[in-house]
PLY file of the C-alpha trace (Angstrom):
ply
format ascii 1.0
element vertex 295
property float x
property float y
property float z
element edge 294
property int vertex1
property int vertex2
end_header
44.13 164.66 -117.07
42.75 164.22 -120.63
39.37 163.66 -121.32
36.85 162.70 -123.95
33.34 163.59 -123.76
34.06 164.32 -120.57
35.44 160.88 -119.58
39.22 160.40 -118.49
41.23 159.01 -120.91
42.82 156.51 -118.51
39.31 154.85 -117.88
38.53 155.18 -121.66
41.85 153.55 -122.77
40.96 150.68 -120.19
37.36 149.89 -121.06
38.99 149.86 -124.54
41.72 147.13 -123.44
38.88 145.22 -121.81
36.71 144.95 -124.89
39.72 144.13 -127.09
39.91 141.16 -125.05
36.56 140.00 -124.49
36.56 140.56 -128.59
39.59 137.82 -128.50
37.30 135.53 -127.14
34.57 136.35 -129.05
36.32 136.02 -132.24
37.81 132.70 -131.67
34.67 131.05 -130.08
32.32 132.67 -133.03
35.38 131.28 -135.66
34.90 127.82 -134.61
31.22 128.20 -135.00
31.23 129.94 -138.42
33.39 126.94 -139.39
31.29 124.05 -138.34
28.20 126.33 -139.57
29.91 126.92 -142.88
31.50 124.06 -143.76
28.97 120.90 -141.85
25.74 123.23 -142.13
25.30 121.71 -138.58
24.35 124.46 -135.41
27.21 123.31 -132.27
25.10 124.39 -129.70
27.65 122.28 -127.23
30.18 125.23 -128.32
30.23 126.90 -124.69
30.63 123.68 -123.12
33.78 122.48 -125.50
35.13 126.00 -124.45
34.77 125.10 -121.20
36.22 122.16 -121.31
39.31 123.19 -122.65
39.98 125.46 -119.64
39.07 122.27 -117.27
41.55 120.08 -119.54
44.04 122.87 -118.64
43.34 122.63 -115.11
43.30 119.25 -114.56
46.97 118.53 -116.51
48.48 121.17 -113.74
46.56 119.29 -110.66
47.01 115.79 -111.98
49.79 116.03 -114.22
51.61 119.19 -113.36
51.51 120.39 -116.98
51.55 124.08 -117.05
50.13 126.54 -118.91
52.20 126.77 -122.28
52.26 122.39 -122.56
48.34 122.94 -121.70
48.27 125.61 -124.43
48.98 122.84 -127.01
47.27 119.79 -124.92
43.62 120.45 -124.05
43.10 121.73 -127.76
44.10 118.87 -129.24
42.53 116.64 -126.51
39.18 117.99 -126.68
39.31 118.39 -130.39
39.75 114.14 -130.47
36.76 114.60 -128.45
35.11 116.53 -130.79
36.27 114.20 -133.43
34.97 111.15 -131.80
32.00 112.84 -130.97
31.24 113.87 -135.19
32.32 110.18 -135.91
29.96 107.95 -133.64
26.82 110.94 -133.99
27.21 113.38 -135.52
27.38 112.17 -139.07
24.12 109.81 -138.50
21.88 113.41 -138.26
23.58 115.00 -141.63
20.74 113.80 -144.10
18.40 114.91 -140.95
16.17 118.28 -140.23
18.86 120.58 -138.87
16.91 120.26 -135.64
18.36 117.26 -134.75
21.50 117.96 -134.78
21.30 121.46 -132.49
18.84 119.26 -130.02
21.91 117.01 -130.00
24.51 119.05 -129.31
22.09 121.36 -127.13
22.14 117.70 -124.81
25.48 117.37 -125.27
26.16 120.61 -123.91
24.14 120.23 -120.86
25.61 116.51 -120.37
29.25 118.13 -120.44
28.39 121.28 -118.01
26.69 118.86 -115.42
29.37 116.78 -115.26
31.21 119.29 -114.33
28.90 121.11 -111.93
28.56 117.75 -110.19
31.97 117.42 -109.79
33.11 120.36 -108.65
29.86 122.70 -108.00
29.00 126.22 -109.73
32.25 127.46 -107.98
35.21 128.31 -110.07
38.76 126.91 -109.55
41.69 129.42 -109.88
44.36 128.66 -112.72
47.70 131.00 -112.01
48.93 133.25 -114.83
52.32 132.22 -116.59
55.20 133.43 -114.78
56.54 134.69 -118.20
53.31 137.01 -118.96
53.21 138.27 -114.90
52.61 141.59 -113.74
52.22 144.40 -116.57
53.90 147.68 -117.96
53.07 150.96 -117.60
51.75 152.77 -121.43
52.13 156.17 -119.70
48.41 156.59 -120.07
47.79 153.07 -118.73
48.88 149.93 -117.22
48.60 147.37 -119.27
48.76 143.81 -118.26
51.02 141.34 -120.16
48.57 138.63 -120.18
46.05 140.42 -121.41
48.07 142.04 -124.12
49.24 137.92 -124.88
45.36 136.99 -125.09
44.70 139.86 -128.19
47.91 138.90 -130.01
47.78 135.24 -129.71
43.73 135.09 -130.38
44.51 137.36 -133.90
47.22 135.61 -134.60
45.12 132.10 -134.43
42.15 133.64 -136.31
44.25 134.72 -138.97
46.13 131.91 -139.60
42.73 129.74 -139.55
41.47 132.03 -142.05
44.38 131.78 -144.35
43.83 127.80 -144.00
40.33 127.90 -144.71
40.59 130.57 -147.67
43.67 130.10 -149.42
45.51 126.28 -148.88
44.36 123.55 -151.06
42.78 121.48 -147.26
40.83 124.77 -147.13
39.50 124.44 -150.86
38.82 120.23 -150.41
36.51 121.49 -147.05
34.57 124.36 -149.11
33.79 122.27 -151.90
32.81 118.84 -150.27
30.12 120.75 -148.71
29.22 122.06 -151.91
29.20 118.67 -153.76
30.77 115.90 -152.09
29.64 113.36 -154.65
32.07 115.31 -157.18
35.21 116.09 -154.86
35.37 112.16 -153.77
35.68 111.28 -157.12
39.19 112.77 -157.27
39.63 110.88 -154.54
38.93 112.86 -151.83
37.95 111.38 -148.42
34.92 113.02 -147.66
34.08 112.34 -144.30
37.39 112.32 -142.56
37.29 115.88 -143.96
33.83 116.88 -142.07
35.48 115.19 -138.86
38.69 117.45 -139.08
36.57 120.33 -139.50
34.28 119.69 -136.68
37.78 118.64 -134.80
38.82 122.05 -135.57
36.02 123.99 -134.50
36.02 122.62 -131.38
39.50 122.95 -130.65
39.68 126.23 -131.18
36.96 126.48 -128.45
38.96 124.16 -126.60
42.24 126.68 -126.83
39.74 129.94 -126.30
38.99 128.38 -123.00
42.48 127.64 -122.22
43.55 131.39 -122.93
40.75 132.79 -120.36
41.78 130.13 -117.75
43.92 132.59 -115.74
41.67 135.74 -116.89
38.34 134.32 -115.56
38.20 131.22 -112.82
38.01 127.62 -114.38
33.90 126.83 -114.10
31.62 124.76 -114.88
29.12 127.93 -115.77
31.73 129.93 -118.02
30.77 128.44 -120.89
27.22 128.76 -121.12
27.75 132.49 -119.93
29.09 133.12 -123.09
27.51 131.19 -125.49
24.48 133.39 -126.13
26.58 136.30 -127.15
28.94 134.09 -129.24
26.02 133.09 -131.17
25.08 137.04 -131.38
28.62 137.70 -132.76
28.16 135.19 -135.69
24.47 135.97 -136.72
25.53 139.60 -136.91
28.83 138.66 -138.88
27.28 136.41 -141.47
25.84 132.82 -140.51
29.43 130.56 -142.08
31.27 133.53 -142.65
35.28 132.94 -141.34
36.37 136.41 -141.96
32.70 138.06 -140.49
33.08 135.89 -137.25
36.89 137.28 -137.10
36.07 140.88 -137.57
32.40 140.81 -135.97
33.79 139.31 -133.01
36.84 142.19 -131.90
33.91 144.66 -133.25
31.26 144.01 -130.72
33.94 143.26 -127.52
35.17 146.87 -128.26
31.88 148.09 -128.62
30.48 146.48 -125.18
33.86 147.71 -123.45
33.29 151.33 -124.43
29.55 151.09 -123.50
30.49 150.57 -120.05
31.93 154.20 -120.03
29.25 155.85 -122.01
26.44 154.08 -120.99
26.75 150.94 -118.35
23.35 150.15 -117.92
23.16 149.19 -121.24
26.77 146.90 -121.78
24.77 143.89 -121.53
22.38 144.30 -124.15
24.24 146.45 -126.41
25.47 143.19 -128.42
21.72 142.23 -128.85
20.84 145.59 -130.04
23.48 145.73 -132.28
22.36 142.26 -133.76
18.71 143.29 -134.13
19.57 146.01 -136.21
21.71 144.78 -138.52
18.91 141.87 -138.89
16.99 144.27 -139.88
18.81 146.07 -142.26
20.85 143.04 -143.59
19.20 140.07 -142.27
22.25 137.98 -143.90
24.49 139.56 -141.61
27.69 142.05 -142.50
29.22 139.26 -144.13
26.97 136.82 -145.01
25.49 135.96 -148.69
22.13 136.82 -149.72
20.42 133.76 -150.51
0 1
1 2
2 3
3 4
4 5
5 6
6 7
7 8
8 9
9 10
10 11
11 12
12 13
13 14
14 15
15 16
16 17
17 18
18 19
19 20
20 21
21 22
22 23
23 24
24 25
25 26
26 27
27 28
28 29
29 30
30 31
31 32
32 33
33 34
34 35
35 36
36 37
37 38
38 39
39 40
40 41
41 42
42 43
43 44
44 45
45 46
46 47
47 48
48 49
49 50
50 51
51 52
52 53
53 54
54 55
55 56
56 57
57 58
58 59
59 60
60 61
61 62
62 63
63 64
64 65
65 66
66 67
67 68
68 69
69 70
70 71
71 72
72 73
73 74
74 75
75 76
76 77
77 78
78 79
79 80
80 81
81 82
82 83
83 84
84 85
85 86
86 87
87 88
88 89
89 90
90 91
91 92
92 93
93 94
94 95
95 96
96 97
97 98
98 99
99 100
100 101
101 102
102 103
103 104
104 105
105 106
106 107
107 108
108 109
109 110
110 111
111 112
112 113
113 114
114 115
115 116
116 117
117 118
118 119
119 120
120 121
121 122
122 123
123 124
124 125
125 126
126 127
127 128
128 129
129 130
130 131
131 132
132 133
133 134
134 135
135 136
136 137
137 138
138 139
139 140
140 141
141 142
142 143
143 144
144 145
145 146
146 147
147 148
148 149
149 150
150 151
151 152
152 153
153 154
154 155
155 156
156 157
157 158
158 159
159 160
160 161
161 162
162 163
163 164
164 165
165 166
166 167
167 168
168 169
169 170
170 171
171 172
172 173
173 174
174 175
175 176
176 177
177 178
178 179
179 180
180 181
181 182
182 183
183 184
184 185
185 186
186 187
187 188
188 189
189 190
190 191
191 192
192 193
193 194
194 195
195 196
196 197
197 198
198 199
199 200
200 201
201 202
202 203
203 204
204 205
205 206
206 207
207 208
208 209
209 210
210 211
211 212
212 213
213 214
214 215
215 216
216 217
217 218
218 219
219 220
220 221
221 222
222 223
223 224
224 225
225 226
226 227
227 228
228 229
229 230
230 231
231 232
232 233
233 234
234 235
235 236
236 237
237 238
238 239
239 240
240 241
241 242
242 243
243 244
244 245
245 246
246 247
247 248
248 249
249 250
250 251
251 252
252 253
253 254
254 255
255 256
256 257
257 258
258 259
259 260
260 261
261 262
262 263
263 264
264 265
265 266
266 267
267 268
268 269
269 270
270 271
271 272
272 273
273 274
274 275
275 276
276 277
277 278
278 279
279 280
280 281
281 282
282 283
283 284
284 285
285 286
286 287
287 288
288 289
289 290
290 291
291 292
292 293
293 294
């Protein structure tokens, strides 16, 4: 058997696999931060609780609905981003002119309104959410076997990332958003409406939470906990890729999943902090991040 550095290829080429897709989720989460970062200056702390939401939106249209996964795929997106929507609407909006402070203490109690909701509901225990029948079982690479739904969840997740990209950096939508945060004053005077602008983008953001947490409903089990499991290192994955930066949170995110996944075969004492490492030093050696502007 092959080996590199004296580690089978097999278990390399897997590690590899499952950083690529904990960078899908990465990516997408840390996207729809960069965008309400970038575009509302506002910090969603309630991020890991709108991506867990989505998965519970997908679980609850199967139990109560029997909606499956690929309707659900759609749905609990565009649910929870109304919610979001609402949400930017009645309170958001009131803290804009406000000490940035207020608005991540808000949606740091929104977050932990949503999650014990949830964990009074149905506990810390997770609830199982079957895999498509159409992405079931896997195929054997030669060198590995590869799971279809995991190969789905890296597609699909670049796929989404890139196509929010292209609408945020190169449609005329995308060019309204970057300049009403630049000077909304000038852009409404061509008519523009401002602030149903801010509430699509904040819509956005959180749906594409909402449609990360769908696409890790049959990887991980549906719970209340998942999302503030992640959030920490989401927020890692955008300060290192440039606070507001669409293309850094893209590229930072599939970065640092493949770098955690191969830690665990180097070194696995140290896959949980390698992330944090990672984001110290590029702090200190561009504390704007990879991406980011100097001021």
């Amino acid at each position: 058997m092959a080996t590199i550095f004296g580690i089978p290829l097999q278990a390399l080429l897997g590690q590899l696999l499952i950083g690529l897709i904990n960078g899908s989720f990465y990516a997408l989460l840390s996207l729809g931060l960069a965008i309400i970062f970038g575009l509302l200056r506002m910090i969603n702390f309630a991020h890991g609780a709108q991506y867990m939401l989505g998965a519970f939106v997908a679980y609850l249209l199967l139990t109560f609905g029997g909606i499956g996964y690929w309707p659900a795929l759609i749905l609990a997106p565009l649910i929870v981003g109304l919610f979001g929507a609402a949400i930017e609407r009645l309170f958001l909006r009131r803290l804009y002119d406000l000490d940035p402070l207020y608005g991540l203490l808000f949606t740091f109690g929104l977050a932990l309104a949503i999650e014990g909701t949830f964990r009074y509901i149905y506990g810390a225990s997770g609830q199982p959410y079957a895999t498509p029948a159409a992405l079931a079982g896997g195929t054997n690479l030669g060198f590995m076997f590869l799971p279809i739904y995991r190969g789905w969840v890296v597609v699909v997740s670049l796929v989404v990332c890139l196509a929010t990209w292209l609408l945020i950096e190169r449609t005329k939508l995308g060019a309204y958003l970057r300049a009403a945060t630049e000077n909304s004053t000038l852009v409404q005077v061509f008519g523009v409406n401002v602030p149903v602008l801010l509430t699509l983008t904040y819509g956005l953001g959180v749906a594409l939470a909402a449609f990360a947490g769908v696409l890790a409903a049959p990887v991980y089990q549906v719970s209340p906990l998942m999302g503030s499991n992640i959030i920490i290192v989401v927020f890692a994955v955008v300060v290192v890729g440039g606070m507001g930066s669409i293309m850094g949170a893209i590229v930072t995110g599939y970065m640092l999943g493949i770098a955690e996944g191969l830690t665990k075969v180097f070194y696995p004492e140290a896959s949980n902090i390698v992330i944090f490492v990672i984001m110290a030093i590029v702090l200190l050696i561009r504390p704007a991040g990879l991406f980011g502007r100097d001021a």
